[in-house]
C-alpha positions as CSV (number, residue, x, y, z in Angstrom):
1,X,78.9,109.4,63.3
2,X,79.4,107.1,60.5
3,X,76.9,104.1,62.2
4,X,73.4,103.2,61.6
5,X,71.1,100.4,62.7
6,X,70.8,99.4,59.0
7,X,71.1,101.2,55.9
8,X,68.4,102.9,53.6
9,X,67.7,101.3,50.0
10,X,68.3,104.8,49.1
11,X,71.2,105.6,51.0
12,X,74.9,106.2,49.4
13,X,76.4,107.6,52.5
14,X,80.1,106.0,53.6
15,X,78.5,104.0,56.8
16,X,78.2,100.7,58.6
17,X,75.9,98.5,60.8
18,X,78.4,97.9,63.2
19,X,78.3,96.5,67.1
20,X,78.0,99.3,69.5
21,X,81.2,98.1,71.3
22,X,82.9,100.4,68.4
23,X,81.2,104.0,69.4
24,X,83.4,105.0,72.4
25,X,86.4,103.8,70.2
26,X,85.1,106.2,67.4
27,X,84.3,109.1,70.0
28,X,87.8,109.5,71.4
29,X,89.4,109.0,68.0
30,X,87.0,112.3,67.1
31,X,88.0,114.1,70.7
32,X,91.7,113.3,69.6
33,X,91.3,114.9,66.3
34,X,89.6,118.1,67.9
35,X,92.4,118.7,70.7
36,X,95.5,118.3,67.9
37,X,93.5,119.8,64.9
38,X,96.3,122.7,64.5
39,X,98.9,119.9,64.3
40,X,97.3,117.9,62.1
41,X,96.6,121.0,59.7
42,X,100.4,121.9,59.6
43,X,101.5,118.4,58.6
44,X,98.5,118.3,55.9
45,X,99.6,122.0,54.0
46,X,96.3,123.5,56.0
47,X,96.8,127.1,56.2
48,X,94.8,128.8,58.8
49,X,95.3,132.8,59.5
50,X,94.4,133.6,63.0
51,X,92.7,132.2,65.7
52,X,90.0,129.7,64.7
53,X,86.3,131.6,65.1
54,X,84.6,131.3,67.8
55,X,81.6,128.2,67.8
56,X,77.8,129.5,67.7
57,X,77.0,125.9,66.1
58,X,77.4,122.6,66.1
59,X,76.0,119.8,64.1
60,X,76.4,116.2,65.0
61,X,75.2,114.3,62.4
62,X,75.2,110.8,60.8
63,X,74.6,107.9,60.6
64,X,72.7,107.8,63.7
65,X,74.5,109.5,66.5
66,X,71.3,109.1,68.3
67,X,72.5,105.5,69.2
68,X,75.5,106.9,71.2
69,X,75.2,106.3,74.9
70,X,74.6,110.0,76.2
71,X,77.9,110.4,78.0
72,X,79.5,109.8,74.8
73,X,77.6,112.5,73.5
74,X,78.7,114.8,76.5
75,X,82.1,114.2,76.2
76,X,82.2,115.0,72.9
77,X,80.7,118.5,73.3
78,X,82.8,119.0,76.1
79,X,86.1,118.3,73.9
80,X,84.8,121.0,72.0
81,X,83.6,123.2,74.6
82,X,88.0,122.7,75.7
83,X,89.5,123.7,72.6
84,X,87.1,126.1,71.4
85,X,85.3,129.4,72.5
86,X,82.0,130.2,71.7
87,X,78.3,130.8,72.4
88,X,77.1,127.1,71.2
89,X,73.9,128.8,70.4
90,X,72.7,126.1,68.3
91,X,73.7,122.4,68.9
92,X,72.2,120.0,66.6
93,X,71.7,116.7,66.6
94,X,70.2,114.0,64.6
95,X,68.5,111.7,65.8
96,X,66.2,108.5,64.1
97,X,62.7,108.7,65.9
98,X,63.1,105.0,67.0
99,X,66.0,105.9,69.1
100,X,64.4,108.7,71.0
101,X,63.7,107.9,74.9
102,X,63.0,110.4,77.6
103,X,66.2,109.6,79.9
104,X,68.4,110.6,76.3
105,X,66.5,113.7,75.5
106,X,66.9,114.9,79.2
107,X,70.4,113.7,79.2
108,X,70.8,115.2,75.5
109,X,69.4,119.0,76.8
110,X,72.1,118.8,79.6
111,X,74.6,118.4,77.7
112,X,73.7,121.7,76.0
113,X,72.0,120.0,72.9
114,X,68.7,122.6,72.0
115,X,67.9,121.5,68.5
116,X,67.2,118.1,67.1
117,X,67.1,116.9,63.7
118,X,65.6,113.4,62.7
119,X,64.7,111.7,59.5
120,X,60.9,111.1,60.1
121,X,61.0,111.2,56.1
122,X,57.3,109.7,56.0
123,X,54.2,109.0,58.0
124,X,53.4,105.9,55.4
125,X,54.8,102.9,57.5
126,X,54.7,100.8,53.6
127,X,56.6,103.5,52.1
128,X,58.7,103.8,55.3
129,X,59.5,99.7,54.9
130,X,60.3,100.3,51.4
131,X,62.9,102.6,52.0
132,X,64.4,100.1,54.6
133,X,64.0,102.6,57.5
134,X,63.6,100.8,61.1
135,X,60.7,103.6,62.4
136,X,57.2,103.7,61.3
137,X,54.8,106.5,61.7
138,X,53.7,105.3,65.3
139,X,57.4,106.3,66.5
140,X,57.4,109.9,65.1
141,X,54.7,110.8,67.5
142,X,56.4,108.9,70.3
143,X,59.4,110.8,69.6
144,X,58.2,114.3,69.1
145,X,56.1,114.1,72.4
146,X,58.9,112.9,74.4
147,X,61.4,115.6,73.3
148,X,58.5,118.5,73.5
149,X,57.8,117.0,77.2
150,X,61.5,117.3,77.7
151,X,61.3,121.0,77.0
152,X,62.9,121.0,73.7
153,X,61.6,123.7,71.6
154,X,63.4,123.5,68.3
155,X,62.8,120.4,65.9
156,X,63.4,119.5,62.1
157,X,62.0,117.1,60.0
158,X,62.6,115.7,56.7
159,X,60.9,114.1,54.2
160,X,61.7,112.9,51.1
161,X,59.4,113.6,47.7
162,X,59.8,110.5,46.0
163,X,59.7,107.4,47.7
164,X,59.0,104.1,46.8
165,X,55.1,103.6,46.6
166,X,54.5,107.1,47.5
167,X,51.4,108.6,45.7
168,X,50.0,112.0,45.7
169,X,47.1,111.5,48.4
170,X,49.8,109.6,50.6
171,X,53.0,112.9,50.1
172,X,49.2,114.7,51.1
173,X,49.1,112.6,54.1
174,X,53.0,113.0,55.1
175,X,52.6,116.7,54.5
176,X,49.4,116.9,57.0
177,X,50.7,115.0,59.8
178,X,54.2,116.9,59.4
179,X,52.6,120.1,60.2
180,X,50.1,119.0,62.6
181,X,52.9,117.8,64.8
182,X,54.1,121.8,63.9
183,X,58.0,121.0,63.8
184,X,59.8,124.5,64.3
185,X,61.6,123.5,61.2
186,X,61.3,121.2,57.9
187,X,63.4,120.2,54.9
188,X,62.1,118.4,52.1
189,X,64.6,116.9,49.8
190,X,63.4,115.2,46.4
191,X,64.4,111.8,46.2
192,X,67.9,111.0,44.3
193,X,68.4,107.3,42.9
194,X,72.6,107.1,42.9
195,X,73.7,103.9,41.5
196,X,75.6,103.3,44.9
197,X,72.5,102.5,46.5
198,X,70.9,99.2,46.5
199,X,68.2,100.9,45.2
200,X,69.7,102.5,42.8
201,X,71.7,99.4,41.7
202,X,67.8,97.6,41.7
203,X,66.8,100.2,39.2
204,X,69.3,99.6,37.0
205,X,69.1,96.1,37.0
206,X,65.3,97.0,36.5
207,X,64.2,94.5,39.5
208,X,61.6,94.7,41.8
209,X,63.3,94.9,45.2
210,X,62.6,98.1,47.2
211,X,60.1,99.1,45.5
212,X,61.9,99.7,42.5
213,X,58.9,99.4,40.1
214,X,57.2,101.8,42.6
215,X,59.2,104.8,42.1
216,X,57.1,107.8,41.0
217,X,58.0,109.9,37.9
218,X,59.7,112.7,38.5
219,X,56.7,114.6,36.9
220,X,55.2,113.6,40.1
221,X,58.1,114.5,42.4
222,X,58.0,118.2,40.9
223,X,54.2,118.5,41.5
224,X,54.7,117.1,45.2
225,X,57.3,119.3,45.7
226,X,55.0,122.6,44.7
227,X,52.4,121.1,46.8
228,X,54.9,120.9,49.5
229,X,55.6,124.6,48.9
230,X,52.0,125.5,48.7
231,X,50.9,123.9,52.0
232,X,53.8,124.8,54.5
233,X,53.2,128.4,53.4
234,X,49.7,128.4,54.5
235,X,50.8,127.2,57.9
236,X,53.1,129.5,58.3
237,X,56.2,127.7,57.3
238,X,59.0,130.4,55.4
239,X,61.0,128.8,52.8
240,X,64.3,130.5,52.7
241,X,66.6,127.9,51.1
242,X,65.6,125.2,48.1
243,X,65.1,122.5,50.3
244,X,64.4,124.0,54.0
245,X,61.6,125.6,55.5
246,X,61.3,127.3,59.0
247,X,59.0,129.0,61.4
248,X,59.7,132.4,62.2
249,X,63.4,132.6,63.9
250,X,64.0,128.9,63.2
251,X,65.9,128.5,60.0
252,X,69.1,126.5,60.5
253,X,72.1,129.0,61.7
254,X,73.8,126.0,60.6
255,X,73.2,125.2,57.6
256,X,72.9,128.8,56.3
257,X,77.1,128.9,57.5
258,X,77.4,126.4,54.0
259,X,75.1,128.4,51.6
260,X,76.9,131.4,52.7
261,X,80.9,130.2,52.1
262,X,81.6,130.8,55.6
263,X,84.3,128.8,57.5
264,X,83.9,125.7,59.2
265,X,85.2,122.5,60.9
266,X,84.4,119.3,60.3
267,X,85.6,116.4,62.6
268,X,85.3,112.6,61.9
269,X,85.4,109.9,59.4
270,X,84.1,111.6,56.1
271,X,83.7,115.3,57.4
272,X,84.4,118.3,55.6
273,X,85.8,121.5,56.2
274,X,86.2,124.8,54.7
275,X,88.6,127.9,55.6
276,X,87.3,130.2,52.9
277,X,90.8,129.3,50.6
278,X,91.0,125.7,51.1
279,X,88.5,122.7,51.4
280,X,89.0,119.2,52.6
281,X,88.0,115.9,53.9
282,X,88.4,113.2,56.4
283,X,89.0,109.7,54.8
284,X,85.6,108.0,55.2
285,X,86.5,104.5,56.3
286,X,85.4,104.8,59.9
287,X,88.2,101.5,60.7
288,X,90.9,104.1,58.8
289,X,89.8,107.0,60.9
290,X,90.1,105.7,64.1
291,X,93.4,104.0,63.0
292,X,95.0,107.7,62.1
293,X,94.0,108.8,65.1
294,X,95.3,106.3,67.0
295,X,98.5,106.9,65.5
296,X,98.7,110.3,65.9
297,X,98.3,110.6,62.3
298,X,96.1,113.0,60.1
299,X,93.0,111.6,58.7
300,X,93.0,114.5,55.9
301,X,92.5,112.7,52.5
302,X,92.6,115.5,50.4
303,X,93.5,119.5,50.1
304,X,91.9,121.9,47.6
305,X,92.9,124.9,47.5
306,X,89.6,127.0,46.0
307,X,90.4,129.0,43.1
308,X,89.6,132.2,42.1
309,X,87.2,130.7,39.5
310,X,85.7,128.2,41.8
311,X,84.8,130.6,44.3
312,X,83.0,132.8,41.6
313,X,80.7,129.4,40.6
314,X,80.5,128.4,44.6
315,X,79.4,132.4,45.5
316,X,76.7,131.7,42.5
317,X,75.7,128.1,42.9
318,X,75.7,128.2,46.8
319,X,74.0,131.9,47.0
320,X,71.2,131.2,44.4
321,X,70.1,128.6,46.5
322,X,68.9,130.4,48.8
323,X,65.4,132.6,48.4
324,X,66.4,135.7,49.5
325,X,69.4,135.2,46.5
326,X,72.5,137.2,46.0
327,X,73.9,140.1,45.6
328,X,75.0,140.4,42.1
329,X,77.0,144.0,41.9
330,X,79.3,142.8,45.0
331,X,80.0,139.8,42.7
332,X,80.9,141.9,39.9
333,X,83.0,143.8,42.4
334,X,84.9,140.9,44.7
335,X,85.4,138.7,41.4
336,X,85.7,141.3,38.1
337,X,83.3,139.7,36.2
338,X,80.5,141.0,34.2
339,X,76.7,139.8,34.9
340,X,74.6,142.6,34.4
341,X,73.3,141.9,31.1
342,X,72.9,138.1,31.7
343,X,71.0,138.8,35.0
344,X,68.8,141.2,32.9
345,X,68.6,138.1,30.0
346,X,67.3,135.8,32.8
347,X,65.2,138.3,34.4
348,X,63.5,138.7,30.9
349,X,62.9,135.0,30.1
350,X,61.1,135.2,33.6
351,X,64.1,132.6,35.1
352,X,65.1,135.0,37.9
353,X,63.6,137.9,39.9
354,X,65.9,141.4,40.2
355,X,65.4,143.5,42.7
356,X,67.8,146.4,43.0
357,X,71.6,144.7,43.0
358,X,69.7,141.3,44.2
359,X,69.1,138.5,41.8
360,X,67.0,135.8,43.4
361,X,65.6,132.4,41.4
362,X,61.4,133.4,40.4
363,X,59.1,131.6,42.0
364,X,58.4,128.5,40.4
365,X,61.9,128.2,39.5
366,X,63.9,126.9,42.1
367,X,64.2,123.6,40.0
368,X,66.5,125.3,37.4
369,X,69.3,126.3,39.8
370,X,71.8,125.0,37.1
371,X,70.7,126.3,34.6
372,X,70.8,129.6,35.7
373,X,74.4,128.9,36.8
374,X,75.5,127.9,33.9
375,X,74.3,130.7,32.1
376,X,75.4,133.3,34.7
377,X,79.3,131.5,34.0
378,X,78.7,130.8,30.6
């Protein structure tokens, strides 16, 4: 849901503070979309063999789509529940900890939501003002012990290496009171300045606002990072992708369907989808949306169809990203390519690990993700 209460300084993401009197609007326009997807594919040149897959997970995301009115929510899932089979094993939502009240979380675990994913991305509420976020550290307790006495047993958090005024013995901080609140799940994503932001644009201005002048190094984003990977392995954490760690039986089914170049749907302004031959996108104007659906029309902005070539760098770039890497020989196979000597190269300079027909980034090296691509391609 492309809607937010107000946006990050950091944020470059296509949404809006709008009034709420737009959700339900935006929620049937999404329902619409769902119910005439294979319509909408045959006017856009979408070519999909078979019957679509059935659904193990779903992902709302955002924006904030923890500021929808539960039924909205319901209905939603429902839509999909209508027009497509499946288990729904995992249903995700993200949520901002500000938003989170017990009557949601019950309705939210009715509905058939089990996992929830919010942005706690710091316990410094300075740091947390900087960024422009509306929670402070009080509300990520609030949050977590309303949804654990709501009987949900499956949480994420984020946090982001890199903030404004963030200093080593405050990421220390964040870090400890991450896993003392033991979230089944946690993703830490280094912080990013994009010149789209009004952060960004504040850096390059070289002003003052958000904290601008506060930004640490990225020396010091690397070491927090490591120190990240360092303490959530001691409490049990397994890291199995570059950014994401998980407790035992808890890494995102999700997210692993992207790393892995499986097929998925993607509904709403901005969303994505992939069939395994083609990829394409929503327009992101939420107004535009809506309006295409209103018309009947298709919201599809563009069509790619992946090349040969393409897949070979996405099987690589997508694959090394995760820690328990890829398997290079099938590659070789699927894609008639050579890698054994530039595997064996890497392995040498102490860049990857090799174990049997798997090549996996070395430990200490999941920084260098590109590099190793572009070598592996080169």
């Amino acid at each position: 849901m492309p809607f937010c209460q107000t946006k990050c300084t950091y944020c470059n993401f296509h949404t809006g503070v709008v009034s709420a009197g737009r959700f339900a609007p935006y929620i049937r326009a999404v329902q619409r979309e769902i119910a005439g997807a294979r319509a909408i594919f045959g006017a856009t040149g979408i070519t999909w063999k078979g019957e679509f897959p059935p659904v193990d997970t779903v992902y709302i995301g955002g924006g904030t789509p923890s500021l929808l009115d539960p039924p909205l929510l319901d209905e939603l899932l429902q839509s999909i529940r209508e027009h497509f089979a499946g288990s729904f094993a995992e249903v995700t939502l993200e949520a901002d900890p500000e938003t989170i009240e017990p009557h949601k979380a019950r309705a939210w675990l009715a509905a058939g939501i089990n996992r929830i994913s919010f942005g706690s991305q710091s316990f410094v509420d300075e740091e947390l003002k900087a960024a422009g976020r509306m929670h402070r550290s009080a509300d990520i307790y609030r949050a977590t012990a309303i949804l654990r006495e709501c009987g949900l047993h499956n949480i994420s958090f984020d946090l982001i290496a890199g903030l404004p005024k963030q200093t080593h013995d405050s990421w220390r901080y964040s870090l400890a009171e991450t896993m003392a609140l033991s979230p089944e799940h946690v993703s830490i994503y280094i912080m990013e300045i994009d010149e789209g932001s009004r952060l960004g644009l504040e850096v390059l201005r070289e002003g003052s606002r958000y904290g601008a002048r506060e930004l640490p190094n990225e020396d010091a984003m690397v070491e927090f990072y490591e120190l990240a990977q360092r303490e959530l392995k001691a409490a049990g954490y397994q890291q199995y992708e570059i950014s994401n760690w998980a407790k035992p039986g808890f890494a995102s089914t999700h997210n692993l369907k992207y790393w892995r170049r499986e097929a998925y749907l993607g509904f709403g302004a901005g969303a994505h989808s992939f069939s395994g031959t083609q990829r394409w996108a929503n327009v992101h104007d939420a107004a535009a949306y809506v309006a295409a659906m209103d018309a009947r029309k298709s919201a599809i902005e563009n069509v790619l169809t992946v090349t040969r070539e393409m897949a070979l760098e996405e099987e690589l770039f997508l694959g090394l990203r995760e820690l328990r890497g890829v398997d290079w020989r099938r590659i070789e196979r699927e894609y008639g390519v050579e890698l054994g000597e530039k595997v064996r190269r890497l392995a040498g300079s102490g860049m990857v690990e090799l174990e049997t027909d798997v090549v996996r980034l070395a430990e200490g090296k999941l920084g260098v993700s590109t590099e190793v691509l572009v070598e592996l391609l080169r």
